[in-house]
Backbone bond lengths (Angstrom), bond angles and torsions (degrees), N, CA, C in turn:
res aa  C-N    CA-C-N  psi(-1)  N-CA   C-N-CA  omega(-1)  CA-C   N-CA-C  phi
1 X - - - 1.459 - - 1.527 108.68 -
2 X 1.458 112.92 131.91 1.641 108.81 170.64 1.311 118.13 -80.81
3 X 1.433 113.78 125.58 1.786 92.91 -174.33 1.611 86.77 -106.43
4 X 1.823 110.20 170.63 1.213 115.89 -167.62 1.873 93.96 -98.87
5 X 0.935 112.23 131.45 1.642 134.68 172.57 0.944 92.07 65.99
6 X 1.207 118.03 80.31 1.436 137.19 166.31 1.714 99.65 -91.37
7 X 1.372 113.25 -61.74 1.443 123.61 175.09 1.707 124.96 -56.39
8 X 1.315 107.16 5.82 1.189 133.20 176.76 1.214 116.81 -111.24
9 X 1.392 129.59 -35.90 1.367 142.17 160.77 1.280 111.29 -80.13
10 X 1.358 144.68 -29.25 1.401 146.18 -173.54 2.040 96.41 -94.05
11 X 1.084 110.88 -8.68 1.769 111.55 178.70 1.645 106.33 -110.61
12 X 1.183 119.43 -17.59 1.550 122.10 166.03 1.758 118.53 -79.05
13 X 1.351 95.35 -47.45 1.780 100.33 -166.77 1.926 85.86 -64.53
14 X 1.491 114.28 -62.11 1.410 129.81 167.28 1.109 105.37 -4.22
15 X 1.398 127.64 -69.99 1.545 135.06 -171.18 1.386 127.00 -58.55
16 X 1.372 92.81 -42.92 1.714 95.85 173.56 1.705 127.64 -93.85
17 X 1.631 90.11 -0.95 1.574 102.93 155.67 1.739 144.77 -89.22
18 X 1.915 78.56 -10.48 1.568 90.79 177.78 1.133 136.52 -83.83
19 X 1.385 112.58 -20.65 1.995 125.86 148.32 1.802 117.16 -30.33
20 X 1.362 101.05 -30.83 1.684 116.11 -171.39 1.116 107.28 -76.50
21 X 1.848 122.57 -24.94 1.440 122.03 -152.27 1.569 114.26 71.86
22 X 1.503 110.47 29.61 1.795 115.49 169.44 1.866 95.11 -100.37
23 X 1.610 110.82 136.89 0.891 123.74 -165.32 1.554 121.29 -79.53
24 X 1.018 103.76 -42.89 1.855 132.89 168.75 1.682 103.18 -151.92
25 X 1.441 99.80 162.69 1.383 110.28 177.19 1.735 88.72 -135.60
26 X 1.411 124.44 140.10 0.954 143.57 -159.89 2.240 117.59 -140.32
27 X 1.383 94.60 94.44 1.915 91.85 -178.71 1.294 113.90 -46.23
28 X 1.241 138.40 135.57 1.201 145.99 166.88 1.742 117.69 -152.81
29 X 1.288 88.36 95.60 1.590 110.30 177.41 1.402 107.83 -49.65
30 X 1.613 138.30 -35.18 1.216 123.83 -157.98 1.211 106.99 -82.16
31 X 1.795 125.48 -66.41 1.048 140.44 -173.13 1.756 123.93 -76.15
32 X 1.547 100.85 -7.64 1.704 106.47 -174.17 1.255 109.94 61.77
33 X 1.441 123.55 -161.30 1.370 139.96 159.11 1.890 126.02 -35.97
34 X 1.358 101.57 106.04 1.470 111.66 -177.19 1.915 103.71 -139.51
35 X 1.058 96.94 144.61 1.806 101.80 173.16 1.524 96.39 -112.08
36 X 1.153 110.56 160.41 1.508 112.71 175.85 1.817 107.27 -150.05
37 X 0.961 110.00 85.84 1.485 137.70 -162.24 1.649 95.47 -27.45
38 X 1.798 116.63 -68.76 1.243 139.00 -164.48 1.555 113.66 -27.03
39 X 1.914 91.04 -45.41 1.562 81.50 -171.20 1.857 96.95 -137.76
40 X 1.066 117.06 26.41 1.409 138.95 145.94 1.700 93.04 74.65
41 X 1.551 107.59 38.89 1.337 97.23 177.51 1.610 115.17 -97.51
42 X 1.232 126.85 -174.97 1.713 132.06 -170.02 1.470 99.06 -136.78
43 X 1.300 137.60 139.03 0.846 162.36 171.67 1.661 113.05 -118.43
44 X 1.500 112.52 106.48 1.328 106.99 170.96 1.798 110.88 -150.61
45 X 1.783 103.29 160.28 1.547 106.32 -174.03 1.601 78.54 -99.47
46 X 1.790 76.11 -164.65 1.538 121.83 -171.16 1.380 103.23 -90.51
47 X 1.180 110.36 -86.74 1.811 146.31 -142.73 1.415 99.46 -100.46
48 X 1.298 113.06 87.44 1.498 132.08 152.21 1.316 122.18 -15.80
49 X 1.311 113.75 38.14 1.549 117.29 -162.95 1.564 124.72 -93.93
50 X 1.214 116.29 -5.96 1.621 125.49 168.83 1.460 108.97 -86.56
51 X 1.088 118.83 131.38 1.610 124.43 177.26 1.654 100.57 -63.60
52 X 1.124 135.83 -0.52 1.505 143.52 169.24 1.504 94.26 -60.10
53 X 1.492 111.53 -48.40 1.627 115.66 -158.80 1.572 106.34 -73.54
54 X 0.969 111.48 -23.86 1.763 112.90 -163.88 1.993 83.81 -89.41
55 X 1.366 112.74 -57.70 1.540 95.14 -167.59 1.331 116.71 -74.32
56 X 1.548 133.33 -15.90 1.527 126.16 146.03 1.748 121.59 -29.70
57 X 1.026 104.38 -50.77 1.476 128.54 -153.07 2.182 87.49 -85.63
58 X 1.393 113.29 -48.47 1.227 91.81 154.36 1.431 135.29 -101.50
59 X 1.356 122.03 35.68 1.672 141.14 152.35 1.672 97.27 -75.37
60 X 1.456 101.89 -66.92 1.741 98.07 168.80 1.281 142.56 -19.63
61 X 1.413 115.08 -44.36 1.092 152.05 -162.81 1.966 105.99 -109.28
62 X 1.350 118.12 -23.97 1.461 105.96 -177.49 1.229 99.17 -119.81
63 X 1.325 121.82 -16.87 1.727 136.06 172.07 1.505 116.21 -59.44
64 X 1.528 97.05 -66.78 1.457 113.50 -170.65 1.487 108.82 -119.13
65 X 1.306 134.54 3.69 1.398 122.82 168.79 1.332 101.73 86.07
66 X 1.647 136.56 -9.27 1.201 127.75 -151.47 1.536 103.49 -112.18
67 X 1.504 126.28 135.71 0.951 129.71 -139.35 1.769 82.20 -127.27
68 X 1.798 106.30 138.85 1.539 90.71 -167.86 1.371 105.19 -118.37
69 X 1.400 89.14 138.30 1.574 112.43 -176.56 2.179 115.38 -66.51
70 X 1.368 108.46 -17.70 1.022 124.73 -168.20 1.601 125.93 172.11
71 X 2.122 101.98 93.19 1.030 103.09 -177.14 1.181 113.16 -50.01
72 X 1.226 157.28 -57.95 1.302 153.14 -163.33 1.448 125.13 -51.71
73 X 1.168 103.83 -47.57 1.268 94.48 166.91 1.613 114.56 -89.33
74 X 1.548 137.07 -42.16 1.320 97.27 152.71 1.187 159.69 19.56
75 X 1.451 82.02 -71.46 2.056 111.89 -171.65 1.562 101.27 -73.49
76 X 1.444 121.83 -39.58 1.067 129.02 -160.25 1.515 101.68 -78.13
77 X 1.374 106.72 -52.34 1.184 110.69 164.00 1.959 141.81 -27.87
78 X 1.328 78.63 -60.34 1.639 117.78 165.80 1.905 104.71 -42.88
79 X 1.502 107.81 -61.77 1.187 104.79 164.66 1.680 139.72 -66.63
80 X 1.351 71.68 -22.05 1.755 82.93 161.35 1.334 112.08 -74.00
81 X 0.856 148.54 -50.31 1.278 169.60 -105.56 1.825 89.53 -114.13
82 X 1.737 117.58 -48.64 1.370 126.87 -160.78 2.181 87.91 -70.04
83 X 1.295 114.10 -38.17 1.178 124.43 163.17 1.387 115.66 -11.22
84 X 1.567 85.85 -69.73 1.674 103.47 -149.95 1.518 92.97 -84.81
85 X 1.145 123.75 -52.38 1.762 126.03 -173.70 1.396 120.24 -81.00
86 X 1.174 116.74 9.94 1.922 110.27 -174.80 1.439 108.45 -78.82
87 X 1.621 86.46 -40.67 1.856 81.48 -161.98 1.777 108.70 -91.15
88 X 1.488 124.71 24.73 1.543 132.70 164.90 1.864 101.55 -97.30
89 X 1.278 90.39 -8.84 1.769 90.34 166.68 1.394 132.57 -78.12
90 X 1.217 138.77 112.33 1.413 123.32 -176.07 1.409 104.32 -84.58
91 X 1.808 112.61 154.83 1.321 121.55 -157.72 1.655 106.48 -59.47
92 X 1.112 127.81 -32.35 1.288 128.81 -150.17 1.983 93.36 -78.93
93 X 1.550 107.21 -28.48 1.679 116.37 173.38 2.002 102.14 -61.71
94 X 1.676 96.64 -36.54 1.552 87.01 -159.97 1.226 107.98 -90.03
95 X 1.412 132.59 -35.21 1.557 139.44 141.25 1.882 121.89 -12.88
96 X 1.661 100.66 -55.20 1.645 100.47 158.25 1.480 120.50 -64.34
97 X 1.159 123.38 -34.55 1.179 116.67 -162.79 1.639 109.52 -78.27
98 X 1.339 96.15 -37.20 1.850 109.97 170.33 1.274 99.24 -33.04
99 X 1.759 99.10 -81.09 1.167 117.96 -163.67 1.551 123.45 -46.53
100 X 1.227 115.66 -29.35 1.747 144.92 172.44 1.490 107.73 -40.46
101 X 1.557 91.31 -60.77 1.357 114.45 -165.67 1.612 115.29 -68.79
102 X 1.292 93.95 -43.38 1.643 91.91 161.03 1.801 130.93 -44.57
103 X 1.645 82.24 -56.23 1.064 82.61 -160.48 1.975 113.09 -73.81
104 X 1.421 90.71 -29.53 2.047 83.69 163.93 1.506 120.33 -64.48
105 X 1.300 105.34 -13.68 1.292 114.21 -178.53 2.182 115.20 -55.28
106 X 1.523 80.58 -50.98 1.595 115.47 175.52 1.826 91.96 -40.56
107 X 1.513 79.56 -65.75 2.028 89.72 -151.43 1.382 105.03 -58.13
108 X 1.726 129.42 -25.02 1.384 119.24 -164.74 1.674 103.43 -82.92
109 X 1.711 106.33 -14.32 1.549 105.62 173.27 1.218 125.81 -59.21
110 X 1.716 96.35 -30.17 1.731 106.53 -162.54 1.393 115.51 -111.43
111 X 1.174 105.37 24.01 1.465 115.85 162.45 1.684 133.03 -154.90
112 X 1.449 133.03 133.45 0.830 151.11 157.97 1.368 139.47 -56.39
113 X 1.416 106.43 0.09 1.432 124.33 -165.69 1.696 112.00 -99.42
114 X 1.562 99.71 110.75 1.383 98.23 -162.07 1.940 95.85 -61.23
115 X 1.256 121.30 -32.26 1.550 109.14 176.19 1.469 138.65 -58.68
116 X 1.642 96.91 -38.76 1.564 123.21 154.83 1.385 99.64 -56.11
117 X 1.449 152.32 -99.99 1.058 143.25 144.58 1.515 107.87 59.80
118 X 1.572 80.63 -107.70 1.900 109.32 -173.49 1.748 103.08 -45.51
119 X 1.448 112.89 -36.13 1.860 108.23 -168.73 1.596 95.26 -85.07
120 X 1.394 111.00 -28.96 1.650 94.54 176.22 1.243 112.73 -75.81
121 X 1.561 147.52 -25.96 1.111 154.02 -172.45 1.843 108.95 -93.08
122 X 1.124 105.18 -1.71 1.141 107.75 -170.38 1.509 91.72 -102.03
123 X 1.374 128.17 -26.40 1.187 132.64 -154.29 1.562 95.28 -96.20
124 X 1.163 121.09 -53.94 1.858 126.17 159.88 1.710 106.94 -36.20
125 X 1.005 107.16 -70.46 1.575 111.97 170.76 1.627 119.84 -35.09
126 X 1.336 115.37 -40.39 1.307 121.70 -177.06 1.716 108.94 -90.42
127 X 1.373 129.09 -0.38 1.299 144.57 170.11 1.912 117.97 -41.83
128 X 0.755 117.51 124.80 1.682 111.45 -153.29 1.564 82.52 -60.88
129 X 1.558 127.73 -54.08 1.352 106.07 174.12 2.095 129.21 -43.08
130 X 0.917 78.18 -58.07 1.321 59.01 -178.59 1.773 115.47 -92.69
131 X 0.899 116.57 -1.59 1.561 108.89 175.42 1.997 100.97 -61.00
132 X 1.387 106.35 -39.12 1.279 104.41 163.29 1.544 137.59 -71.63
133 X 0.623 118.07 -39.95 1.953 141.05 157.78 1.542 71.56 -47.30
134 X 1.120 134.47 -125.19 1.442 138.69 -142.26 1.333 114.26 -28.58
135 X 1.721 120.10 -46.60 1.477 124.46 -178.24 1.371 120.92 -61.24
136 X 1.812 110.33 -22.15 1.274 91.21 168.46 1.579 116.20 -107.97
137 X 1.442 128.51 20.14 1.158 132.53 -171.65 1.843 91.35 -81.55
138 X 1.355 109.14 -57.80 1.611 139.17 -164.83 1.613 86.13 -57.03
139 X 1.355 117.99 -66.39 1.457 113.98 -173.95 1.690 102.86 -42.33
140 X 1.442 99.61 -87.55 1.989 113.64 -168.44 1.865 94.86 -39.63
141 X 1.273 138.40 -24.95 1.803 125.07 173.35 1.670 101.16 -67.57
142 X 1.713 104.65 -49.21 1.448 94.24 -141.16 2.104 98.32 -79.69
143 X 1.669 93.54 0.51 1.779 94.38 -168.89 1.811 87.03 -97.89
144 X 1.489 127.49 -28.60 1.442 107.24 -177.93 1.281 125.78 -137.44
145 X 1.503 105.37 71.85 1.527 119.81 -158.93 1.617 112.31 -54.42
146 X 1.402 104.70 -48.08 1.786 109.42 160.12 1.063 107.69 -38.01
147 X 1.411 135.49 -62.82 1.438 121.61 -163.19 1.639 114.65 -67.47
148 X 1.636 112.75 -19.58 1.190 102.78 -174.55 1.580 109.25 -67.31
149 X 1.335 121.19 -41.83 0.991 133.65 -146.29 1.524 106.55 -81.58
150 X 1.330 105.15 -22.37 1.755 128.87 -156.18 2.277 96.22 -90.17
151 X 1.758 100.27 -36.38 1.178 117.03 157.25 1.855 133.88 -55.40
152 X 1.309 92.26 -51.56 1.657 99.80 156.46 1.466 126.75 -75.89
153 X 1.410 111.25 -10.13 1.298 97.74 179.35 1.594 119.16 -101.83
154 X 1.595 96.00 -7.49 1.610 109.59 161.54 1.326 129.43 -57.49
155 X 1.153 97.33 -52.19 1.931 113.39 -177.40 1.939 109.94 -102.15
156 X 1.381 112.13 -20.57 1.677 106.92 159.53 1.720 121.34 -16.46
157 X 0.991 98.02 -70.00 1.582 114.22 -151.04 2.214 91.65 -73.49
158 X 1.659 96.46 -50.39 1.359 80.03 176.26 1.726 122.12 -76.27
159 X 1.213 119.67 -13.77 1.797 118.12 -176.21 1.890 86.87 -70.53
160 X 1.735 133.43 -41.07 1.351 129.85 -159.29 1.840 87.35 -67.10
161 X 1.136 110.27 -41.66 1.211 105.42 -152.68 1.668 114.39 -78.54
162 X 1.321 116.10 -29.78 1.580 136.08 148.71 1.402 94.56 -38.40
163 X 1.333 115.78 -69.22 1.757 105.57 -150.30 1.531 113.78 -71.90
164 X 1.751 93.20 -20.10 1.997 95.43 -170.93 2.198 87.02 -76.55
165 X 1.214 116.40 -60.85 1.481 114.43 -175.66 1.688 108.00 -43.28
166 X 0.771 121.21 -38.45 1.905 111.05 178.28 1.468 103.50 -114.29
167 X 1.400 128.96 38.38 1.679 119.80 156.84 1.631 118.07 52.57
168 X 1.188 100.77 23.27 1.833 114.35 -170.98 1.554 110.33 -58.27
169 X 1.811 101.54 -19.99 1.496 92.25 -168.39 1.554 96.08 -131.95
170 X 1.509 108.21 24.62 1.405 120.94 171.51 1.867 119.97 -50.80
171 X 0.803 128.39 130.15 1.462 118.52 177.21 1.442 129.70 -111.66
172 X 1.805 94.79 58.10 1.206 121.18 172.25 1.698 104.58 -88.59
């Protein structure tokens, strides 16, 4: 689907990711939030719409005590974060985590159980990859709350303005 200012939303989030050493940041409704080491790009949605997102947000909260001021940037964060911690991983750490990922992948297919759920997602969450990705997202929020806020208020007006131009939050 073409959305309209797309290239306007992929040059805003962009901007306030490039202080990090993230190369482009790129919208992608299907997959949400992804880092991709190779070429240091970010991949992130909008619309908090996977029940993944709501029980992250309380991992946040039962993990680290830290209560979030703004999933979005968070998340973005979070990928920043995969930035900074991938490469203190040795392969045989990132090989499990692959493999990890698969295999919760399996289990979230084969069940319906919002409790199963939360312990399988809790268990991804606790992944040496990302238990790190998260530790330093939570750290760099809880050390520069100005900046978080100073970050959302950059790209605000254009993510409202994305969603009012393509009906994203239409309630058709």
């Amino acid at each position: 689907m073409g959305y309209k200012g797309i290239r306007k939303l992929n040059k805003a989030v962009s901007a306030i990711l490039a202080p990090f050493g993230i190369s482009k940041a790129c919208y992608n409704d299907t997959d949400g939030y992804m880092y991709y080491p190779t070429n240091h790009r970010v991949d992130f949605k909008i619309i908090e719409d996977y029940i993944g997102d709501d029980y992250f947000i309380d991992f946040l909260k039962d993990t680290f005590d830290y209560a979030v001021p703004n999933s979005f940037i968070i998340s973005l964060l979070h990928e920043v974060g995969h930035h900074y911690t991938l490469p203190n991983l040795d392969e045989e750490t990132i090989n499990f985590c692959i493999d990890e990922k698969e295999r919760i992948g399996e289990a979230l297919e084969n069940t319906n159980d919002p409790q199963e759920i939360k312990a399988i997602l809790y268990q991804y969450f606790m992944l040496p990859d990302e238990i790190e990705a998260t530790t330093w997202a939570v750290d760099y929020a809880e050390a520069h709350p100005r900046k978080i806020k100073m970050m959302w208020s950059k790209v605000r007006e254009t993510i409202f303005e994305f969603c009012e131009n393509n009906d994203i939050f239409s309630e058709d």
